[in-house]
C-alpha positions, -999 to +999 in steps of 0.1 A: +344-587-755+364-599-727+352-599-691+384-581-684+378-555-712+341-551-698+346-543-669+378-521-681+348-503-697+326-503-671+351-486-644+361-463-674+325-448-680+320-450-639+354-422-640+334-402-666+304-402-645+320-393-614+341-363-631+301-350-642+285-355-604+316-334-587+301-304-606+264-310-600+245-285-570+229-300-538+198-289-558+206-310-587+217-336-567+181-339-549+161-330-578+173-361-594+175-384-559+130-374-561+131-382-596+145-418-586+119-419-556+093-416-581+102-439-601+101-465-579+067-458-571+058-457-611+077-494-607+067-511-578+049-539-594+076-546-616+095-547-588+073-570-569+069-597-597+104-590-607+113-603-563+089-627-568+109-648-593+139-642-570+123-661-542+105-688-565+142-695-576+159-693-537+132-715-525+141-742-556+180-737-544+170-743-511+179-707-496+174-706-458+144-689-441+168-657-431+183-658-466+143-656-483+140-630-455+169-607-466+156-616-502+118-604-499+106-575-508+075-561-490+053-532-503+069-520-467+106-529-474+098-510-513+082-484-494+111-483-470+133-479-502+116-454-518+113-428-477+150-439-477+153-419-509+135-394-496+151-393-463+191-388-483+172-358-494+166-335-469+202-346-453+226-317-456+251-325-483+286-330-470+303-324-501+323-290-501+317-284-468+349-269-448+361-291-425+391-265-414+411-235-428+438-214-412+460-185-424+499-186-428+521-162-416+531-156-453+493-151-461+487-184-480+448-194-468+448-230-463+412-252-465+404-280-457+370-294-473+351-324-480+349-340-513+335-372-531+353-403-528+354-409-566+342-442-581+328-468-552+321-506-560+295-524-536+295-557-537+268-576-517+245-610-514+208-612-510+193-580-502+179-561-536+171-527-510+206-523-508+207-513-550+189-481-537+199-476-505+241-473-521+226-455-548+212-428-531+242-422-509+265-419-534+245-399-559+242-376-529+276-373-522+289-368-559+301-408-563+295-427-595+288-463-582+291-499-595+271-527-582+273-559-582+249-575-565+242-618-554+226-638-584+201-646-557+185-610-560+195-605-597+162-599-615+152-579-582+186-553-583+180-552-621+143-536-622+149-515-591+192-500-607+168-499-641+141-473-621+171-454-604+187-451-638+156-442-657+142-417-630+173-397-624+183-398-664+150-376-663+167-349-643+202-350-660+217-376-639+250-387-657+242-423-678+266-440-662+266-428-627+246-458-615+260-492-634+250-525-625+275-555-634+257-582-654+271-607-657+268-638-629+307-647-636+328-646-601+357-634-617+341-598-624+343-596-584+382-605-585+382-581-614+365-552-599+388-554-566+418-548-584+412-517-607+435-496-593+433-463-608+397-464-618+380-477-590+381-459-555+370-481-526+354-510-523+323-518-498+316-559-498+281-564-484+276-598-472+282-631-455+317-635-443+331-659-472+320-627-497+339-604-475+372-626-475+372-630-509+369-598-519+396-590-491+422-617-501+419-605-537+415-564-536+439-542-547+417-510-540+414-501-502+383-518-486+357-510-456+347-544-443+331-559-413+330-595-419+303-606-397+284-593-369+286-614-335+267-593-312+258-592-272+240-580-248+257-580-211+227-579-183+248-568-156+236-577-114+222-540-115+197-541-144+161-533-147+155-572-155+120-558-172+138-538-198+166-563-196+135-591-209+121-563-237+161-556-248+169-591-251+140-603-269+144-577-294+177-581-299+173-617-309+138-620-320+126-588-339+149-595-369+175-626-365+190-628-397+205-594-402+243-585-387+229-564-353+207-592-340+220-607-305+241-639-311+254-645-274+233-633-240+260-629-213+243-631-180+259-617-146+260-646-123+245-630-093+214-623-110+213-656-133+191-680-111+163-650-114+171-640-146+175-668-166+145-690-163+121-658-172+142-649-199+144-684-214+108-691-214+100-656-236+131-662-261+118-703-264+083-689-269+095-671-295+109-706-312+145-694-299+171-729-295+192-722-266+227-729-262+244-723-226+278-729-206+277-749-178+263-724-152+233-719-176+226-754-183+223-759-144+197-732-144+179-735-171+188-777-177+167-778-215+194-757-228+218-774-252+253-774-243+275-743-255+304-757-277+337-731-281+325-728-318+290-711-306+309-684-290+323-666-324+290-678-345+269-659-364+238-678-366+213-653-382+191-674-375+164-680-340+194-695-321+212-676-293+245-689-270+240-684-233+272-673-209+268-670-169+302-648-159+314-637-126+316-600-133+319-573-158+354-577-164+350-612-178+317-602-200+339-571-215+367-600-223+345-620-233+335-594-259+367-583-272+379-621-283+350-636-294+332-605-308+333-589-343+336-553-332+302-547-346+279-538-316+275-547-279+252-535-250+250-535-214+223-532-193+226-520-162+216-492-138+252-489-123+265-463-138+305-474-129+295-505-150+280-486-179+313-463-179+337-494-178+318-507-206+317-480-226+357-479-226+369-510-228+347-528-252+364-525-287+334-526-308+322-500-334+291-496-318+282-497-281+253-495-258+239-489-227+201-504-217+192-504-256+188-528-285+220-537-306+191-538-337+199-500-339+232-499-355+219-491-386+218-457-411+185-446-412+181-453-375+208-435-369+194-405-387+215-409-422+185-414-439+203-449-452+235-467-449+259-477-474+273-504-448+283-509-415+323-507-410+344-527-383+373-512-396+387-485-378+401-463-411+386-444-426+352-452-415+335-469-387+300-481-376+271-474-401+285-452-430+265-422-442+272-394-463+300-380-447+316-417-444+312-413-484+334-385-487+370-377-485+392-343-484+416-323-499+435-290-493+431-258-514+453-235-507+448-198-518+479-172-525+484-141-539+519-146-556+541-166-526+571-184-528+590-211-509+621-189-502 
């Protein structure tokens, strides 16, 4: 068979699927998302020795530390995976919910309600939690879903769509609600994108080059952020305490995912007392430091900042360091070299905080918090199915409701258009 007849079949049975999920109860629905959680559990050393030869073959390809990182899969990240599951659960389904309704003067009721999106293609690198994490979230929300995941993670994304597929058959699940593409050619990404007609949306997961390609090719809409260049602004009012604790975080606690902190901007009036504190913790914590001029004369071990640093995404323990004269320059600073993912301030002034707020363009903002909270389950959607720079239809981290679209039912008792 053809790789373009394959995955002709593929979308076809996904259509199938998702005409079976639109008629399935919240109860069903949950019953099978438990049945999937268990399964997992029944699986986890499969799982684990199934990661393992993952990261035996990144390390022979030479896969950086943050790319091994996003690889691994911890009895924590599994039993992340598996409360994730849980967590979709107990979520109120957003699928049939009224969003609106009115009554015409003629009579006709008009309603407007929530329903599933239809047939959703993820397409992502490294991470093997994301084959449940999607999973759930469009099980939840009456999607059939197709994933195709990095051949980085492939034996991992195979044993952990098999236990979905094998735990939720067990509670009626449709069989081909859940398909994982298997082949390693690129061109079933080019021909995924442009199924018009079968597929719905697609959600690339991944490293910019992914997300251009997919972009550049796609005929079906796609929900994007291509990468994640994030700051924190310590404004002259902050607490520089929590200022230390949010910066550290921000950089240190995870540096290879899209919310970590890729530039520190630093107001100038509190620089000299800031910056030397703050550089000693981050370079304790192996952080290479890159800074403008004003922070190299404060801190002089810094490397110099090039123009490139200031739109990099390192994911990786490396930060770029910018003194500026006031908020105004930090928020333009922001909105031309940032990805619209997420920014913070800190600061106690609260006419700072409010100009913040407004003017940077970002999906996410903050105010004296970590930018390593953009993300589904902190966020209290139990999981994510990605985190959207886009500004239609969805923005920020994407939960159920992100996963759903609308129509209109209209109810009459015999009118006419005159």
């Amino acid at each position: 068979m053809s790789l373009h007849k394959e995955m002709i079949l593929l979308a076809d049975r996904a259509v199938e699927a998702a005409e079976q999920l639109a008629t399935l109860t919240s109860r069903r629905k949950n019953n099978m998302l438990e049945a999937m959680a268990q399964e997992l559990e029944a699986r986890r050393d499969h799982i684990r020795e199934a990661n393992s030869r993952d990261l035996d073959a990144g390390r022979r390809a030479g896969l950086s530390s943050a790319l091994l990182d996003r690889l691994e899969l911890t009895d924590a990240r599994i039993d992340s995976m598996i409360k994730g599951l849980r967590a979709v659960i107990v979520l109120k389904d957003p699928v049939g919910a009224r969003i609106s309704g009115w009554v015409r003067p003629n009579g006709l009721e008009i309603i407007k309600k929530r329903v599933p999106i239809g047939v959703i293609a993820i397409i992502y690198e490294s991470r093997p939690n994301v084959t449940a994490d999607v999973s759930a979230l469009c099980i939840k929300t009456a999607n059939a879903v197709i994933l195709r995941g990095g051949k980085e993670a492939r034996h991992s994304n195979h044993a952990i769509a098999e236990a979905l597929q094998e735990g939720g058959k067990k509670k009626g699940l449709p069989p081909h609600a859940i398909q994982l593409v298997q082949t390693t050619d690129r061109n079933a990404v080019r021909e995924l994108v442009q199924m018009t007609g079968r597929v719905d949306l697609v959600i690339p997961r991944g490293g910019e080059a992914l997300i251009r390609t997919v972009t550049e090719n796609a005929r079906v809409p796609v929900i994007k952020h291509y990468k994640g260049v994030c700051h924190v602004y310590v404004e002259e009012s902050a607490d520089l305490e929590m200022a230390y604790r949010i910066c550290e975080n921000a950089k240190c606690q995870r540096p290879g995912v899209c919310n970590a902190m890729e530039t520190l901007l630093v107001h100038k009036n509190i620089a000299p007392v800031f910056l030397p504190e703050m550089s000693r913790r981050l370079q304790r914590a192996g952080v290479e430091l890159r800074g403008d001029e004003a922070a190299q004369s404060i801190v002089p071990d810094m490397k110099p900042a090039t123009e490139a640093d200031w739109d990099e995404e390192y994911l990786d323990l490396i930060l770029s360091i910018r003194v500026v004269p006031d908020t105004d320059a930090a928020i333009a600073h922001i909105n031309r070299f940032g990805s619209k993912h997420s920014d913070a301030i800190v600061a106690e002034s609260e006419a700072a905080q409010k100009t913040f707020l407004q003017r940077v363009d970002s999906s996410t903002v903050y105010v004296n918090a970590s930018t390593r909270f953009t993300d589904g389950a902190e966020f209290g959607m139990g999981a994510e199915i990605g985190i959207s720079t886009d500004k239609l239809h969805a923005r920020g981290p994407m939960g159920l409701e992100e996963l759903t679209t609308y129509k209109y039912v209209v109810l009459g008792s015999g009118q006419i258009r005159e």
